[in-house]
C-alpha positions as protocol buffer text, in pm:
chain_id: "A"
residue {
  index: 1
  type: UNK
  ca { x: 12546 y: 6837 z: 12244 }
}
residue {
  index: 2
  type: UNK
  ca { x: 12402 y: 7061 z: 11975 }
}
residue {
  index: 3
  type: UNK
  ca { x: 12339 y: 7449 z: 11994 }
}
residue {
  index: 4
  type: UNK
  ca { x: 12123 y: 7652 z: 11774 }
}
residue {
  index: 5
  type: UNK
  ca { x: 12140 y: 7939 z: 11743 }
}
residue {
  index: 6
  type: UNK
  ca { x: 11862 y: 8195 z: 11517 }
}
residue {
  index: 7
  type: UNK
  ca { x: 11988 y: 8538 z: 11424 }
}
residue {
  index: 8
  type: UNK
  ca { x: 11792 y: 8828 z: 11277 }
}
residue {
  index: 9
  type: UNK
  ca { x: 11858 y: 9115 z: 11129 }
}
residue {
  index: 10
  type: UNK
  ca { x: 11625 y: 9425 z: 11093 }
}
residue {
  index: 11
  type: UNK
  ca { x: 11653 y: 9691 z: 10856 }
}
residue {
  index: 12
  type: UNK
  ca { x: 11448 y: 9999 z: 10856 }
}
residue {
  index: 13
  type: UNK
  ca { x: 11337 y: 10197 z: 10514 }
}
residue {
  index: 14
  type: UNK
  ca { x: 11147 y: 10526 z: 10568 }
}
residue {
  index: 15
  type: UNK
  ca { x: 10933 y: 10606 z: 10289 }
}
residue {
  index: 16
  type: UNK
  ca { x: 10774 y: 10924 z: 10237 }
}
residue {
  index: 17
  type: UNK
  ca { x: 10451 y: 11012 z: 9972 }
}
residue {
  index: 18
  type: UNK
  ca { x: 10478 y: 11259 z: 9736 }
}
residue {
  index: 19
  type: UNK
  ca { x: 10144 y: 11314 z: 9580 }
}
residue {
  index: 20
  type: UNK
  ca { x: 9871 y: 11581 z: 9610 }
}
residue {
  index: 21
  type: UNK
  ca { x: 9566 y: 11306 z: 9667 }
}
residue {
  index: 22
  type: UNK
  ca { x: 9772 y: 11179 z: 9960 }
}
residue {
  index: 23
  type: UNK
  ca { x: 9630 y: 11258 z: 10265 }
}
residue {
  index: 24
  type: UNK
  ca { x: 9898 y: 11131 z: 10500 }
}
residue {
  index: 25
  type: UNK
  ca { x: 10189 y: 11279 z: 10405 }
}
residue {
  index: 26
  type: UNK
  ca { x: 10390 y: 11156 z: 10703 }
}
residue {
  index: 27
  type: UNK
  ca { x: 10646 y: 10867 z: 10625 }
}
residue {
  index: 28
  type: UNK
  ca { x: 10653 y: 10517 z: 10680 }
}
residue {
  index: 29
  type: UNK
  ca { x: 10838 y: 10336 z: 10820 }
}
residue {
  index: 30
  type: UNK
  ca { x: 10902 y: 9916 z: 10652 }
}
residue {
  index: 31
  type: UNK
  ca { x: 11090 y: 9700 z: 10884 }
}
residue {
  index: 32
  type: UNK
  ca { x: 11268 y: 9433 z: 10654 }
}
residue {
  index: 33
  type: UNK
  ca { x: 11427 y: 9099 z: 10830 }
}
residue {
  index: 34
  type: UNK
  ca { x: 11626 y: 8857 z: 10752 }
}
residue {
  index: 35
  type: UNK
  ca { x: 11686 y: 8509 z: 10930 }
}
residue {
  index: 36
  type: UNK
  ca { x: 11998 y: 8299 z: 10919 }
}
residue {
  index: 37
  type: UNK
  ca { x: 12004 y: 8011 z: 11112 }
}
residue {
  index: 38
  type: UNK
  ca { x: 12378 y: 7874 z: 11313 }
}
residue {
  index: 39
  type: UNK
  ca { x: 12416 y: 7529 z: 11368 }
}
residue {
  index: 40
  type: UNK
  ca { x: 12729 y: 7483 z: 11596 }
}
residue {
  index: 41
  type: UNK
  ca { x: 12824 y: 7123 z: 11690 }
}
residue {
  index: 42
  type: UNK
  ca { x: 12980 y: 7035 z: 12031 }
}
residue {
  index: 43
  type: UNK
  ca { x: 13358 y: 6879 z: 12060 }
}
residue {
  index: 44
  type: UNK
  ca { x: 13358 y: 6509 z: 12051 }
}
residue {
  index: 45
  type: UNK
  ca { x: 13629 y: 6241 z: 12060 }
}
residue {
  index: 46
  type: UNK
  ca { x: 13728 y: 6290 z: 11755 }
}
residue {
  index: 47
  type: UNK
  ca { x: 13740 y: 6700 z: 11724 }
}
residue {
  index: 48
  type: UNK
  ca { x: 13894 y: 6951 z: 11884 }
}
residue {
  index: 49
  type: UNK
  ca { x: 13701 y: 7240 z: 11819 }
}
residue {
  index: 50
  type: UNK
  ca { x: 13316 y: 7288 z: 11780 }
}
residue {
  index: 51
  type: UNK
  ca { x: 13214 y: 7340 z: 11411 }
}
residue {
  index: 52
  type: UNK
  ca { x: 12936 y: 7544 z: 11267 }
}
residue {
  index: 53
  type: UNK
  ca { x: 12758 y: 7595 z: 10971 }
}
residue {
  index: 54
  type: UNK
  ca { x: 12531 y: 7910 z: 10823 }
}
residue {
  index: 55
  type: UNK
  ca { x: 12238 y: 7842 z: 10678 }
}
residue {
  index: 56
  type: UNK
  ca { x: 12058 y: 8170 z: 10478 }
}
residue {
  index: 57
  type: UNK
  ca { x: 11700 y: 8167 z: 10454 }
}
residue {
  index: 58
  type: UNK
  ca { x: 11701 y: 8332 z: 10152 }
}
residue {
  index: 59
  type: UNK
  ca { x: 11449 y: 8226 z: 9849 }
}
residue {
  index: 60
  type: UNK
  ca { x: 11593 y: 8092 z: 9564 }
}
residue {
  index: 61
  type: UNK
  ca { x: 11626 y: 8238 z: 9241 }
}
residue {
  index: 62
  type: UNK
  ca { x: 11382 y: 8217 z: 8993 }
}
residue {
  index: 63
  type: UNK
  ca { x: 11429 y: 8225 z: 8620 }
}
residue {
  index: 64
  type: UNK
  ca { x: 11243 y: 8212 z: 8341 }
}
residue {
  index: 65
  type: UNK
  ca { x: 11263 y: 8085 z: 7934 }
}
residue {
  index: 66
  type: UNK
  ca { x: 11314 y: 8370 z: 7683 }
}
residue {
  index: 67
  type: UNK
  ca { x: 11064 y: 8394 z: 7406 }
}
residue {
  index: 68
  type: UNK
  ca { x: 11095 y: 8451 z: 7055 }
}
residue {
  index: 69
  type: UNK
  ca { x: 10994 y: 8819 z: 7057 }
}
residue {
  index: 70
  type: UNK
  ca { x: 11163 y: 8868 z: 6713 }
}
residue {
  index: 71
  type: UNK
  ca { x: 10913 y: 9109 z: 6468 }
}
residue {
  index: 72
  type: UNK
  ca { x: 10729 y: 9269 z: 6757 }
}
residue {
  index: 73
  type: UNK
  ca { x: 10763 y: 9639 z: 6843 }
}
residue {
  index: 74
  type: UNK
  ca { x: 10999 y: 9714 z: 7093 }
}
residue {
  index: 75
  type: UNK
  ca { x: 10684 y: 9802 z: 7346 }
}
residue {
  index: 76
  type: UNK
  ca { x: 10529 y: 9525 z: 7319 }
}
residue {
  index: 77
  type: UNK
  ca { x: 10868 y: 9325 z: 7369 }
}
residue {
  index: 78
  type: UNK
  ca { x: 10947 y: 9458 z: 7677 }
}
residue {
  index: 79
  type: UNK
  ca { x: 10590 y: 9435 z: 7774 }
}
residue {
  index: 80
  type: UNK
  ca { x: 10586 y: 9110 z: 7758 }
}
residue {
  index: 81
  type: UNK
  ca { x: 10905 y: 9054 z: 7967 }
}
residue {
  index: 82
  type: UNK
  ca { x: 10742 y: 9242 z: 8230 }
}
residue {
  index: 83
  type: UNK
  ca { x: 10419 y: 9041 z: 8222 }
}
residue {
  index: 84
  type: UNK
  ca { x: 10608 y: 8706 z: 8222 }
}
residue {
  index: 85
  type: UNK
  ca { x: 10868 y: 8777 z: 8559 }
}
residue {
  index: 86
  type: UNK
  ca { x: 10561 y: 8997 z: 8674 }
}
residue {
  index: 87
  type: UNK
  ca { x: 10777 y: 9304 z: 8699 }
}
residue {
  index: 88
  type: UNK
  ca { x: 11051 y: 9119 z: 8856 }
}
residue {
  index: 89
  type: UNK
  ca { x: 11245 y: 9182 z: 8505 }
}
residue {
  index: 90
  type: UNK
  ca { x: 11126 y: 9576 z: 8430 }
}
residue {
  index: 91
  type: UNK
  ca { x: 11415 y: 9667 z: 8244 }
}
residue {
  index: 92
  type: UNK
  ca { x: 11550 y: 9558 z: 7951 }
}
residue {
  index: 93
  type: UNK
  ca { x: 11786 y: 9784 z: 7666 }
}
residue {
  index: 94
  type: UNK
  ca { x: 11805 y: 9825 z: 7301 }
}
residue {
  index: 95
  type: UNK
  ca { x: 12059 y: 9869 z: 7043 }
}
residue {
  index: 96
  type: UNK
  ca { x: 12036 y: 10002 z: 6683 }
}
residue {
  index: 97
  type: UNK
  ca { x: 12085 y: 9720 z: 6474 }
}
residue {
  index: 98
  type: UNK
  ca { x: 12203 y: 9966 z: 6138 }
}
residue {
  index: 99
  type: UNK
  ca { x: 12534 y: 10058 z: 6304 }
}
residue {
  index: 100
  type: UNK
  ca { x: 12392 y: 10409 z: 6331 }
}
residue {
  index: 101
  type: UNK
  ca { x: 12382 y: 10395 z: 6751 }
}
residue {
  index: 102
  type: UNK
  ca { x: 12025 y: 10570 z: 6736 }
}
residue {
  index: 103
  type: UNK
  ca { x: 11840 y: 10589 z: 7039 }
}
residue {
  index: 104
  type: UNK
  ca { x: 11505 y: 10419 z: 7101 }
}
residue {
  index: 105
  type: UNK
  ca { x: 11266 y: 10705 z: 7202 }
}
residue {
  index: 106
  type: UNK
  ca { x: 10969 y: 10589 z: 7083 }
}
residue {
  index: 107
  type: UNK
  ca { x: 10952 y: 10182 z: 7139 }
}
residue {
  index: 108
  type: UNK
  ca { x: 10660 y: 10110 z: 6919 }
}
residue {
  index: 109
  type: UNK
  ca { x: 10845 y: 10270 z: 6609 }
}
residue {
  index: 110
  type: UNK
  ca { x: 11124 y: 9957 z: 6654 }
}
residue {
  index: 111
  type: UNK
  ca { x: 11108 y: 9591 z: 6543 }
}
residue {
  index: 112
  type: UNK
  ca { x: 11268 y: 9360 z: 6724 }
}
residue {
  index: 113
  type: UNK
  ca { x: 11491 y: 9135 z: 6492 }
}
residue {
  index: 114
  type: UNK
  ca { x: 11747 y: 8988 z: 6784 }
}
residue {
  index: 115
  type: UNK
  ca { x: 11732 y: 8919 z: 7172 }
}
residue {
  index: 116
  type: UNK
  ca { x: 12039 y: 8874 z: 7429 }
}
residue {
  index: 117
  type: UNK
  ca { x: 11975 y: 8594 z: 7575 }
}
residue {
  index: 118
  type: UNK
  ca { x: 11813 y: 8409 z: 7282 }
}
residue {
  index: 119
  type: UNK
  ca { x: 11500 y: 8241 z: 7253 }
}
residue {
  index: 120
  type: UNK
  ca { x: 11490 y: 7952 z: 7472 }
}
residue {
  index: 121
  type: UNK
  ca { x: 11778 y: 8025 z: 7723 }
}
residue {
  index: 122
  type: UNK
  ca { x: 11705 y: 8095 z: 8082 }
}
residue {
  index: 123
  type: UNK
  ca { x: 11726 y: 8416 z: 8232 }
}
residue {
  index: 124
  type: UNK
  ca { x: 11690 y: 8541 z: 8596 }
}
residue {
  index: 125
  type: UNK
  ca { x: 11640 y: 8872 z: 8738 }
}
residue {
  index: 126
  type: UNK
  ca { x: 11988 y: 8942 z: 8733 }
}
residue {
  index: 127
  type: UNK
  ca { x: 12009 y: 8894 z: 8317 }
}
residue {
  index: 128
  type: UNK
  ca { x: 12112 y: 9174 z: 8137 }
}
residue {
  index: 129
  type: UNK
  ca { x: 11815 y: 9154 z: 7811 }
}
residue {
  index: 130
  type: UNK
  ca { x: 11870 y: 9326 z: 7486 }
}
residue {
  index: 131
  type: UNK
  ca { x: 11682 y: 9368 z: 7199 }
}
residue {
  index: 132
  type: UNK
  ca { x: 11854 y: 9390 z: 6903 }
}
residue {
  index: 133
  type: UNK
  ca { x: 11593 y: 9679 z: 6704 }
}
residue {
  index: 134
  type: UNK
  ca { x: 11560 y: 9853 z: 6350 }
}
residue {
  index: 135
  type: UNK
  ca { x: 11262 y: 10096 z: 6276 }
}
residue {
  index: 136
  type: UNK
  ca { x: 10948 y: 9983 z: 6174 }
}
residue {
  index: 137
  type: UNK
  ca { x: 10808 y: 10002 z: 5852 }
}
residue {
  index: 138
  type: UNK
  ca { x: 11150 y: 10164 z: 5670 }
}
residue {
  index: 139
  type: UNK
  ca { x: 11400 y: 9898 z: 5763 }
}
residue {
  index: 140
  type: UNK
  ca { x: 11434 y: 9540 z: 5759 }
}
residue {
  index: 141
  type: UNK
  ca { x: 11625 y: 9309 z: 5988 }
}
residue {
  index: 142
  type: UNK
  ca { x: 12013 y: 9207 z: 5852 }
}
């Protein structure tokens, strides 16, 4: 004889507005579950005890192919990581390819010469992506 057994758990964000064209400003509440299923397995001849096994529900992760994004701006780099996980990916860093260890205020002033993972590799949301950047215009790629 066979049990199953369905178990769900419910977790409860409140989320509030903050904006002057709101005109609700009472939160919300977002009820988020998630469903495991337990199949447990009556003794037989043969066992002693019953046996069970967990099953999440969860999706599976997706992942996607890097693109060559070398001589774009920076922008438009991580623009284009957004638009291909469609925001699943939003952030990605940069590092100063000189040595120097200057900061990337504004992206459109950097060219992208290198990218962590490379072209072609997968990635998933969990990736770290890095774009390896000199400035536009006054610098070239080593």
């Amino acid at each position: 004889m066979r049990r199953l057994i369905l178990l769900t758990v419910a977790t409860a964000v409140t989320l509030a507005g903050c904006g002057s064209e709101q005109a609700d400003s009472s939160p919300s509440t977002v009820t988020v579950r998630e469903t495991v299923t337990s199949v447990a397995a009556a003794p037989t001849e043969d066992t002693e005890a019953p046996t069970s096994v967990v099953v999440p529900t969860s999706a599976p992760t997706r992942s996607w192919t890097m693109p060559d994004l070398t001589g774009r701006n920076l922008q438009a780099a991580q623009d284009a990581i957004q638009a291909l996980t469609n925001d699943e990916v939003f952030f990605t860093s940069s590092t100063d390819l000189t040595g120097r260890g200057r900061n990337q205020v504004l992206d459109r002033n950097w060219q992208v010469c290198t990218s962590t993972p490379a072209p072609g590799a997968t990635f998933t949301k969990d990736t770290a992506i890095n774009f390896g950047v000199v400035r536009v215009d006054t610098e070239r790629c080593p």
